[in-house]
Z-matrix of the N, CA and C atoms (Angstrom, degrees):
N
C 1 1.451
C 2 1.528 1 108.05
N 3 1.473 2 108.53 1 145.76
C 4 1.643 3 104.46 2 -166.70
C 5 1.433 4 88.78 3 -102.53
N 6 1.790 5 113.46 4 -170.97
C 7 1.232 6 116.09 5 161.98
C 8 0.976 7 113.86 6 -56.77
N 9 1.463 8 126.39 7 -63.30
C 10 1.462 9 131.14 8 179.96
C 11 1.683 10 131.49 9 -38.54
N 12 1.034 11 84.22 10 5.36
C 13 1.527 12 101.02 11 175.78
C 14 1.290 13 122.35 12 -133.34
N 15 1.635 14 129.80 13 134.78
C 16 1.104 15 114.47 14 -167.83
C 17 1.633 16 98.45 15 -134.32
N 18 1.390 17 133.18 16 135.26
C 19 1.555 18 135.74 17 177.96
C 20 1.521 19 98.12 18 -78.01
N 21 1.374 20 103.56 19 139.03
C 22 1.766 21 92.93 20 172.99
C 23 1.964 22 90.04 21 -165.00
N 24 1.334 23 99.92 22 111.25
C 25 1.813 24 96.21 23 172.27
C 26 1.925 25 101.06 24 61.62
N 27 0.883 26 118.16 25 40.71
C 28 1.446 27 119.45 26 124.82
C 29 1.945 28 66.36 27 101.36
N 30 1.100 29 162.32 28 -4.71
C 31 1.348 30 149.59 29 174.61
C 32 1.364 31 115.04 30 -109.34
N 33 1.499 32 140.93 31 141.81
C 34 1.206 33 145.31 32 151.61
C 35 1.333 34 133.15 33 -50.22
N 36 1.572 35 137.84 34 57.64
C 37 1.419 36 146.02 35 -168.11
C 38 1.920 37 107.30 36 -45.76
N 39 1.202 38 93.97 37 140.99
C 40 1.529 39 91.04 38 170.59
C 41 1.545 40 125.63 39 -76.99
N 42 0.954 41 130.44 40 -150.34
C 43 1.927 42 116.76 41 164.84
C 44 1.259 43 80.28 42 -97.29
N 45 1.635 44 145.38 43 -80.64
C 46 1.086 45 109.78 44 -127.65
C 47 1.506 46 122.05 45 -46.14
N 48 1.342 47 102.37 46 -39.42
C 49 1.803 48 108.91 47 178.85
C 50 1.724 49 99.91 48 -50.19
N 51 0.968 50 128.97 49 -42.31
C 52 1.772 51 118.44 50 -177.40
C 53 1.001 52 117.39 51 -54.92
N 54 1.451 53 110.95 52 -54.13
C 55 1.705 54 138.19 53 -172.95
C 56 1.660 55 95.25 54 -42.35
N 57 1.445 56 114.42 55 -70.41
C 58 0.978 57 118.22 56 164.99
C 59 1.556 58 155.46 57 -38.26
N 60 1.655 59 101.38 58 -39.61
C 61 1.284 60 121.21 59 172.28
C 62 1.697 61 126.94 60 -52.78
N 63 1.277 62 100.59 61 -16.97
C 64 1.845 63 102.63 62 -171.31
C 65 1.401 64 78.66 63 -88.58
N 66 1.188 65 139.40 64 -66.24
C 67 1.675 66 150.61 65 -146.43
C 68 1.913 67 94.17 66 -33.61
N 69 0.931 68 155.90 67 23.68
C 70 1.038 69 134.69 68 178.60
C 71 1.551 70 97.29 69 -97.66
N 72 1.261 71 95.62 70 -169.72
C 73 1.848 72 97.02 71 -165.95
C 74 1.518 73 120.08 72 -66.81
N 75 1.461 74 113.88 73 123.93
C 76 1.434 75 111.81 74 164.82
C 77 1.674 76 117.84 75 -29.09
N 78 0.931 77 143.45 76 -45.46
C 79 1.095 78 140.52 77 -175.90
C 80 1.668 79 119.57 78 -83.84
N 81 1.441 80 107.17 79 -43.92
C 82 1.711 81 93.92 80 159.30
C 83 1.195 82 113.63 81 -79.21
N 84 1.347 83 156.66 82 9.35
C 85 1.385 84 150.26 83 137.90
C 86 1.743 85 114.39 84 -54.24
N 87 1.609 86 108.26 85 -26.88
C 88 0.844 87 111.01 86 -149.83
C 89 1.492 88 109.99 87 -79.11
N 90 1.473 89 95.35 88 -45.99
C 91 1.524 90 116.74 89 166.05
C 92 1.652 91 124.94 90 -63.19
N 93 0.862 92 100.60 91 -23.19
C 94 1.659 93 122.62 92 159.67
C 95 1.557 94 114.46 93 -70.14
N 96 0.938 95 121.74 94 -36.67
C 97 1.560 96 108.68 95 -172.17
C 98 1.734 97 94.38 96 -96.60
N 99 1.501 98 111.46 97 -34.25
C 100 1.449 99 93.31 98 175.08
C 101 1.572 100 137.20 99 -80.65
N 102 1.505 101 108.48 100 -6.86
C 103 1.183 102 114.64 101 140.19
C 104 1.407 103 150.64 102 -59.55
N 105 1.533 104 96.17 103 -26.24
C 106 1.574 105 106.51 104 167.41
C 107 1.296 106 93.54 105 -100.31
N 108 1.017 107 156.34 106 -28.88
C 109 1.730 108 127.40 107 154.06
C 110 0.787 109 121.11 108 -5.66
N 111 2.096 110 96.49 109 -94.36
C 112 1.093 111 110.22 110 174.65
C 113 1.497 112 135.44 111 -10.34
N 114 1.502 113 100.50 112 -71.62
C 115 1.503 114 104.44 113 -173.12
C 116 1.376 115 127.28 114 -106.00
N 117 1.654 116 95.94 115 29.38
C 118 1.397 117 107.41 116 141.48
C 119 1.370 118 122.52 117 -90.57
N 120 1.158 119 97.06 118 -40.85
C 121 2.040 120 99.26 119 175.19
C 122 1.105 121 105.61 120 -64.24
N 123 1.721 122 137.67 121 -36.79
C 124 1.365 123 138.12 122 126.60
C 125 2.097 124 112.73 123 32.39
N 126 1.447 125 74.67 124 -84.61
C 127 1.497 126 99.19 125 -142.52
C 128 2.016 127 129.48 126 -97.08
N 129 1.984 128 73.81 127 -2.90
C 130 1.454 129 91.16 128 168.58
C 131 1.779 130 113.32 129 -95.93
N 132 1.378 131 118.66 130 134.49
C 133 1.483 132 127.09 131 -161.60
C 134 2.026 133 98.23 132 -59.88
N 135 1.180 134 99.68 133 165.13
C 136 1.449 135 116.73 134 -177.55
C 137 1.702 136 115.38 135 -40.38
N 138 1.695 137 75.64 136 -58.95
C 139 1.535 138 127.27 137 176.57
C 140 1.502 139 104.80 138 -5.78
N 141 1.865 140 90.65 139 -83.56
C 142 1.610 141 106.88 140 -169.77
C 143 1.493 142 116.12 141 -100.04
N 144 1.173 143 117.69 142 22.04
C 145 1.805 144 123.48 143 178.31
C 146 1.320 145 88.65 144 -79.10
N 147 1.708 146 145.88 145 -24.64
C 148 1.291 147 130.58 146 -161.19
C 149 1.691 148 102.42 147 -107.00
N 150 1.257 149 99.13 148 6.46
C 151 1.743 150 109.15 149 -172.09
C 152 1.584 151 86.08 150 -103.69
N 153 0.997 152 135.02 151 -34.02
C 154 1.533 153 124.24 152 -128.85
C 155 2.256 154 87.23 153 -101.04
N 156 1.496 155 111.73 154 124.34
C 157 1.372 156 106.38 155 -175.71
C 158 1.440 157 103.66 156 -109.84
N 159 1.274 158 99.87 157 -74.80
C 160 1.654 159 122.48 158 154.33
C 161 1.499 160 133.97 159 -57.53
N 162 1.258 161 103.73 160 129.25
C 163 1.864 162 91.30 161 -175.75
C 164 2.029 163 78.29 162 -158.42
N 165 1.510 164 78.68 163 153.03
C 166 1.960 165 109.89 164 -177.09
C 167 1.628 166 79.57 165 -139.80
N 168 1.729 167 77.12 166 137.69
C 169 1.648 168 95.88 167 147.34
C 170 1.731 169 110.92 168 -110.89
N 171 1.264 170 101.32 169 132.02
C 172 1.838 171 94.14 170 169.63
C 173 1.589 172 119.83 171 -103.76
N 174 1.226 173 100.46 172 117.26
C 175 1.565 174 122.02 173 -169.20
C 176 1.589 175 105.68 174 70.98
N 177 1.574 176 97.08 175 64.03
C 178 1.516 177 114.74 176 162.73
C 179 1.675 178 113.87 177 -78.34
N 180 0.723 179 106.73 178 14.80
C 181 1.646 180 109.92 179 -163.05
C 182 1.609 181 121.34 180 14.99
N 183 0.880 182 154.74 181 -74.27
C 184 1.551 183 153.77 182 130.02
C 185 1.356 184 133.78 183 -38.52
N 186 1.527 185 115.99 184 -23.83
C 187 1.194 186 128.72 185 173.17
C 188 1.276 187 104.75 186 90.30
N 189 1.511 188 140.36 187 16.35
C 190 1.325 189 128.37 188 -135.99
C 191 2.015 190 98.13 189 -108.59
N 192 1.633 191 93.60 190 -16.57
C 193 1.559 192 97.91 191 164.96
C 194 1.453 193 121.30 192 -75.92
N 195 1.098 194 88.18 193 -5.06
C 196 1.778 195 89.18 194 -171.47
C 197 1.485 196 94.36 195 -105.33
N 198 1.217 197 127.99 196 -64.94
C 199 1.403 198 123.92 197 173.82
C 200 1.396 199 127.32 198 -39.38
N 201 1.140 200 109.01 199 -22.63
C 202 1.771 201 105.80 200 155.42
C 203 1.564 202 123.26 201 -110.65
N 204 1.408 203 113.69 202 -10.06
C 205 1.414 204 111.75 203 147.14
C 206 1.522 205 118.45 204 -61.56
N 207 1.465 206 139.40 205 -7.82
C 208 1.251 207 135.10 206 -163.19
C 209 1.585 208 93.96 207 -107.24
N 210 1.097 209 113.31 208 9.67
C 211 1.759 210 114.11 209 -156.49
C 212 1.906 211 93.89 210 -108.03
N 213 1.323 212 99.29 211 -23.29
C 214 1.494 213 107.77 212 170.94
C 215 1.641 214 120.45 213 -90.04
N 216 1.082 215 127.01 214 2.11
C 217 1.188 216 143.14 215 142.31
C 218 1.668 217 124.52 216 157.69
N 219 1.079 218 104.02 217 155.53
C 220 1.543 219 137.22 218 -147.41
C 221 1.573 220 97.90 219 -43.69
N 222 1.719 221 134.55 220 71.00
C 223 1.651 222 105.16 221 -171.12
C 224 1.658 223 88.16 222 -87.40
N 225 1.926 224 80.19 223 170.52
C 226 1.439 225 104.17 224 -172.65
C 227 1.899 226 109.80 225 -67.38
N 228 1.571 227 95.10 226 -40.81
C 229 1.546 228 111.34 227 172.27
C 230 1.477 229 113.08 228 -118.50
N 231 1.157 230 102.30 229 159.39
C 232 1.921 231 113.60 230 169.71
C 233 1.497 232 92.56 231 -168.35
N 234 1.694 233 108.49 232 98.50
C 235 1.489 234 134.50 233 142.24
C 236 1.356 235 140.99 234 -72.83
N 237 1.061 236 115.62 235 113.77
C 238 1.608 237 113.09 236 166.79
C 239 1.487 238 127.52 237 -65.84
N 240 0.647 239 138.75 238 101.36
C 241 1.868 240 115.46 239 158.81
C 242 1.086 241 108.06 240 -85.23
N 243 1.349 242 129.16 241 137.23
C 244 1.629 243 138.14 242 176.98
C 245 1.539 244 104.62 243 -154.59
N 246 1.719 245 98.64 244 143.72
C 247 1.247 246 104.82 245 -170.49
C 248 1.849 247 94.30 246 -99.08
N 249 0.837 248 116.18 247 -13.98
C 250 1.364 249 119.37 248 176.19
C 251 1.707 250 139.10 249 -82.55
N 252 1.484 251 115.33 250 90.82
C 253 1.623 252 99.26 251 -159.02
C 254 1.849 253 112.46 252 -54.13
N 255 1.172 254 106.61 253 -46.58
C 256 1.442 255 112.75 254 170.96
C 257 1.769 256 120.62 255 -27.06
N 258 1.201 257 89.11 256 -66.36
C 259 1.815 258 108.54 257 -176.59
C 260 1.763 259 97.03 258 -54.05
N 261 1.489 260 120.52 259 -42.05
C 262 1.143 261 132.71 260 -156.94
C 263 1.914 262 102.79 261 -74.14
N 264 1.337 263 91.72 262 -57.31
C 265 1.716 264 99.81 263 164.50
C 266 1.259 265 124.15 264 -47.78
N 267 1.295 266 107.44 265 -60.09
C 268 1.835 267 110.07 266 -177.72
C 269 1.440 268 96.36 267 -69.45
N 270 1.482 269 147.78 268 -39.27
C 271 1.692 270 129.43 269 163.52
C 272 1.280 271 111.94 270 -40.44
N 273 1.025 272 133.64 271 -63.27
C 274 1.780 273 144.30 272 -176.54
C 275 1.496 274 98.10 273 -39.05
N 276 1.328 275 115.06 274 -52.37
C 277 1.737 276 104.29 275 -177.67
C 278 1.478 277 106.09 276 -76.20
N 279 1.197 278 112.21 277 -10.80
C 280 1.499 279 101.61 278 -151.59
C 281 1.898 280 114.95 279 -92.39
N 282 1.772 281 81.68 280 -45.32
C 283 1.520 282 101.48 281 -173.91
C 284 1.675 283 115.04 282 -126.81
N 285 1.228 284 135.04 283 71.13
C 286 1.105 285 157.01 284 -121.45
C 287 1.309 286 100.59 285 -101.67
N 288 1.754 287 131.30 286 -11.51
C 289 0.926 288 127.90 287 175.02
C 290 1.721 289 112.09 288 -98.39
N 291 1.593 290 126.16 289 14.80
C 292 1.240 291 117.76 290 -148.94
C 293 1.595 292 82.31 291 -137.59
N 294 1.485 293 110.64 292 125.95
C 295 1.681 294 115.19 293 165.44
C 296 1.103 295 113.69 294 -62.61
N 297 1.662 296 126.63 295 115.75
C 298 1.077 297 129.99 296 -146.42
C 299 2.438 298 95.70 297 -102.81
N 300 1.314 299 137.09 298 56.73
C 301 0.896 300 128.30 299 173.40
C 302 1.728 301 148.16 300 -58.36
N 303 1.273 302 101.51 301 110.02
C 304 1.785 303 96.14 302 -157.91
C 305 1.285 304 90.32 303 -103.82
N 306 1.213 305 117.89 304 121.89
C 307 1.580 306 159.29 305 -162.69
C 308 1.639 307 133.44 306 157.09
N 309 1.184 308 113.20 307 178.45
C 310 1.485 309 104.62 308 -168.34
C 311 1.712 310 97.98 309 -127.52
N 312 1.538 311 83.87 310 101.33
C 313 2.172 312 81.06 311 -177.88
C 314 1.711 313 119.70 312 -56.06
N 315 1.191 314 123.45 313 -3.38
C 316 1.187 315 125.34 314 174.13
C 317 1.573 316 126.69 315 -77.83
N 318 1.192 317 98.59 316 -28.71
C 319 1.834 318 115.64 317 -163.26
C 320 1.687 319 91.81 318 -122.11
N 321 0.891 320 128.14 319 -31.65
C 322 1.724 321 121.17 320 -161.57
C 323 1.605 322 90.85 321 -97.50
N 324 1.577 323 102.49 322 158.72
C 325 1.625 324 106.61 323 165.34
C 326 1.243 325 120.56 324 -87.71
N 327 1.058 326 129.90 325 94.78
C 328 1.831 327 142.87 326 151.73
C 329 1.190 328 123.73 327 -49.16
N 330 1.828 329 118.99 328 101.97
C 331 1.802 330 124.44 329 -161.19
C 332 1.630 331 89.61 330 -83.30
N 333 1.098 332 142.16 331 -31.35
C 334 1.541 333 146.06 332 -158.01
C 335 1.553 334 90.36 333 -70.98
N 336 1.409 335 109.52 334 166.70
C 337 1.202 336 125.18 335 170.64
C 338 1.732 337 102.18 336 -149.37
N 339 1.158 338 123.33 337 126.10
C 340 1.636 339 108.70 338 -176.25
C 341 1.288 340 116.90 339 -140.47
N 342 1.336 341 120.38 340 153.80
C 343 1.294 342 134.89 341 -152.97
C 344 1.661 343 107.07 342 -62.31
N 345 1.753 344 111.99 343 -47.35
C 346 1.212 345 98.04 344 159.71
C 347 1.588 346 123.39 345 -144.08
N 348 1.302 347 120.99 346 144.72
C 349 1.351 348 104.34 347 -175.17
C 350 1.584 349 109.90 348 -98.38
N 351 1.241 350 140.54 349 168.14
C 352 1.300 351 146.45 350 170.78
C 353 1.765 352 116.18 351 -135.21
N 354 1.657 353 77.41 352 117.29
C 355 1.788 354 86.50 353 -176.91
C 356 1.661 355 123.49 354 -108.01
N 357 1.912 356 100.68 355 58.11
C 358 1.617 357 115.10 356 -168.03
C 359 1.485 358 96.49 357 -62.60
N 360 1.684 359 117.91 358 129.90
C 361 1.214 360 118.08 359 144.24
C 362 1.684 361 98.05 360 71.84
N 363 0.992 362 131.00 361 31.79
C 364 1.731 363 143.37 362 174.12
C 365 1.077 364 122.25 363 -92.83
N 366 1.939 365 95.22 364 -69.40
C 367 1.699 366 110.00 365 179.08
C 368 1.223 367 145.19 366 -30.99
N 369 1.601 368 77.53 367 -49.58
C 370 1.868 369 93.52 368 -176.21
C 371 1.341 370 106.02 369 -78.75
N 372 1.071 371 124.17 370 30.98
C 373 1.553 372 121.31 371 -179.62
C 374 1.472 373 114.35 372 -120.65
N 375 1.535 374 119.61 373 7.69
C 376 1.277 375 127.21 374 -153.27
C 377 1.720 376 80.32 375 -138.39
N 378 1.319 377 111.59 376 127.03
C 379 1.077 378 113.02 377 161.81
C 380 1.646 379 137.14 378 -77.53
N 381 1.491 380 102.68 379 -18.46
C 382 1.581 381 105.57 380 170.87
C 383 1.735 382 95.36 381 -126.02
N 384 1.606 383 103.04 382 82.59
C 385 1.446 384 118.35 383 176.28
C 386 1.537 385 119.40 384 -52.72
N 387 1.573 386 127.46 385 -34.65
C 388 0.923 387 135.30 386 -154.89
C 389 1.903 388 96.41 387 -103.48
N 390 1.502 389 120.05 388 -8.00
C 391 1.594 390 116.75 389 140.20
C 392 1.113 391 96.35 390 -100.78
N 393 0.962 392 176.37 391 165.80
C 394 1.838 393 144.34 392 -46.60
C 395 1.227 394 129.17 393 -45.10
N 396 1.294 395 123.32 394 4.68
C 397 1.525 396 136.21 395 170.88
C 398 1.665 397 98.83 396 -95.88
N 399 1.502 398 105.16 397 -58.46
C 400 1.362 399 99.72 398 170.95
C 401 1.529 400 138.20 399 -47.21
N 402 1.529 401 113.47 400 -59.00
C 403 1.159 402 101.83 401 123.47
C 404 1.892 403 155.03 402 3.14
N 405 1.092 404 83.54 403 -72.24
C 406 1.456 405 86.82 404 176.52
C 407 1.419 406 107.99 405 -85.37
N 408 1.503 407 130.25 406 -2.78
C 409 1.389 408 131.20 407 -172.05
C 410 1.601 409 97.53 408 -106.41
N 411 1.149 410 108.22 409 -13.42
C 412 2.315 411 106.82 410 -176.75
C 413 1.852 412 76.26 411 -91.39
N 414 0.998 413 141.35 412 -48.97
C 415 1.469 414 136.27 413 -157.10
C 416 1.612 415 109.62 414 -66.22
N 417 1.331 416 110.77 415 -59.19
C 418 2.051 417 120.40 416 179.71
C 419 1.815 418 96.53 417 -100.88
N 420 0.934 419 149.95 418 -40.16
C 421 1.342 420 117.88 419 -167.05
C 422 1.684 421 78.53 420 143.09
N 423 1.922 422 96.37 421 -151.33
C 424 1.333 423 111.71 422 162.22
C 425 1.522 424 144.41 423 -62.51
N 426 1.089 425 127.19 424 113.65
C 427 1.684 426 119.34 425 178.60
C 428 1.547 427 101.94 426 -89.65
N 429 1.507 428 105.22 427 160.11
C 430 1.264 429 115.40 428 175.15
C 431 1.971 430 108.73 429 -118.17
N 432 1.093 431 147.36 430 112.32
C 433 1.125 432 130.19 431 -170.69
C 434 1.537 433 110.11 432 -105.03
């Protein structure tokens, strides 16, 4: 699968449909990313919220999960990876506290290593999910699913 192509619900989307897909309203995005915040900060144990410094999302598209995940406490980093320059631009205005990175963490070399990564709304876009975990586990270390 190229960039230009994106898996989503069992069909292959083109970019323009991607390009497009964040464009809906600042404000219902908005409520959307702070819901998956929320209950991502949720759902990680006590334990390692005081371990965790650095965190990337890969194919955050706007960054807007991360920008309100950072609102639950102070990380040292909050990375984007996005395959999308568009999505990547309108983040930069949007969410000013979140490194906004346009590249593809899968194929490119990534020097960072970070405490945690978050793969909101990714998976299902990969048709052999269980090599894109792998993947993503030769790239950061260990995942926990």
């Amino acid at each position: 699968m190229s960039i230009k192509q994106i898996y989503m619900n069992d069909k292959i989307y083109d970019k323009e449909f991607y390009e497009n897909w964040f464009r809906k309203s600042d404000a219902e995005d908005d409520i959307g990313y702070q819901n998956n915040a929320k209950y991502l900060y949720s759902v990680i144990p006590a334990e390692y919220l005081d371990k965790i410094n650095k965190v990337a999302e890969v194919g955050g598209c706007t960054g807007g999960n991360l920008f309100y995940f950072g609102k639950y406490k102070n990380f040292q980093t909050l990375d984007n990876y996005e395959l999308s320059e568009d999505a990547i631009n309108h983040g930069k205005q949007r969410y000013v506290n979140v490194n906004q990175i346009h590249m593809n963490f899968l194929e490119e070399s990534v020097q960072k290593k970070y405490d945690l990564l978050l793969l909101s709304d990714i998976v299902e876009h990969f048709k052999d999910d269980n090599g894109f975990l792998e993947k993503i586990k030769k790239k950061n270390g260990i995942y926990r699913s």
